[in-house]
C-alpha positions in Angstrom: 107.1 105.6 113.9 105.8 108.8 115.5 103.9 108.3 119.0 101.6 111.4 117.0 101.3 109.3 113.4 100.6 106.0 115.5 97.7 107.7 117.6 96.6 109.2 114.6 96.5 105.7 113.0 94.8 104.3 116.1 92.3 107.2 116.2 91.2 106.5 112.6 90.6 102.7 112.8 88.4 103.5 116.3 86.4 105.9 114.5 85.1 102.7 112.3 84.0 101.1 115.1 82.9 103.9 116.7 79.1 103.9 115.3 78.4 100.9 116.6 78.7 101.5 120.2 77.6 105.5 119.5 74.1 103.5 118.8 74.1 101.8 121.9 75.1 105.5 124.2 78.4 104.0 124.3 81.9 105.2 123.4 85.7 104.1 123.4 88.8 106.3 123.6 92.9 105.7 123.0 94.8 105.5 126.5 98.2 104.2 125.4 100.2 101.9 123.5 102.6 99.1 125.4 105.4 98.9 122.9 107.3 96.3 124.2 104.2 93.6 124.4 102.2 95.2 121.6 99.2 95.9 123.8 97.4 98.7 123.3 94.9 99.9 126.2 91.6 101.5 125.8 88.8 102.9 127.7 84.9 102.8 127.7 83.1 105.9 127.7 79.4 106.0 128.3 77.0 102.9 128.5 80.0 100.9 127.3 81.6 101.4 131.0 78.4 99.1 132.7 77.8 97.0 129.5 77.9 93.2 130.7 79.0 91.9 126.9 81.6 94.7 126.6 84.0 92.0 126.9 82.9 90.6 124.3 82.7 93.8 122.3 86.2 94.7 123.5 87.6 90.8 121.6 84.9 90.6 118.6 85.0 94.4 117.2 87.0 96.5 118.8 90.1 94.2 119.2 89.5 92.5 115.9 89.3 96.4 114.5 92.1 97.6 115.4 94.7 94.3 115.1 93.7 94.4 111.4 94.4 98.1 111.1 97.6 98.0 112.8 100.0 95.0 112.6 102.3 96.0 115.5 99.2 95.5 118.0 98.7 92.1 119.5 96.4 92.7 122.2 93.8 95.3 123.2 92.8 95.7 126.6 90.4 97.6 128.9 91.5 99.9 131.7 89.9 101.9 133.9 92.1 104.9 134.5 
């Protein structure tokens, strides 16, 4: 697959989740995509950044989100770069 059709992928599954932490003055964006573990990295925008549950964000929706959407990701994690 594409690196363009798999961030577009990405990019669509993150905008169902995106709402939720929009409510809150938060935000999440695409960084990049580990092939060779299957973890894909994200990072918080906004409130989300100094959020003390956005660990728990990160495993229950985000995660959760965008595993279901894409099969080929095993892992989501949270970078600060």
């Amino acid at each position: 697959m594409e690196e363009s059709e798999f961030r577009e992928r990405v990019t669509h599954v993150l905008e169902e989740v995106r709402p939720y932490l929009n409510a809150d003055g938060g935000d999440v964006e695409f960084v990049r995509f580990k092939e060779a573990g299957g973890v894909l990295e994200v990072r918080w925008l906004g409130t989300c950044r100094i959020c003390p549950i956005s660990k728990l964000t990160l495993r229950a929706g985000v995660e959760r989100a965008l595993m279901n959407g894409l099969p080929e990701v095993r892992r989501v994690e949270a970078v600060e770069e």
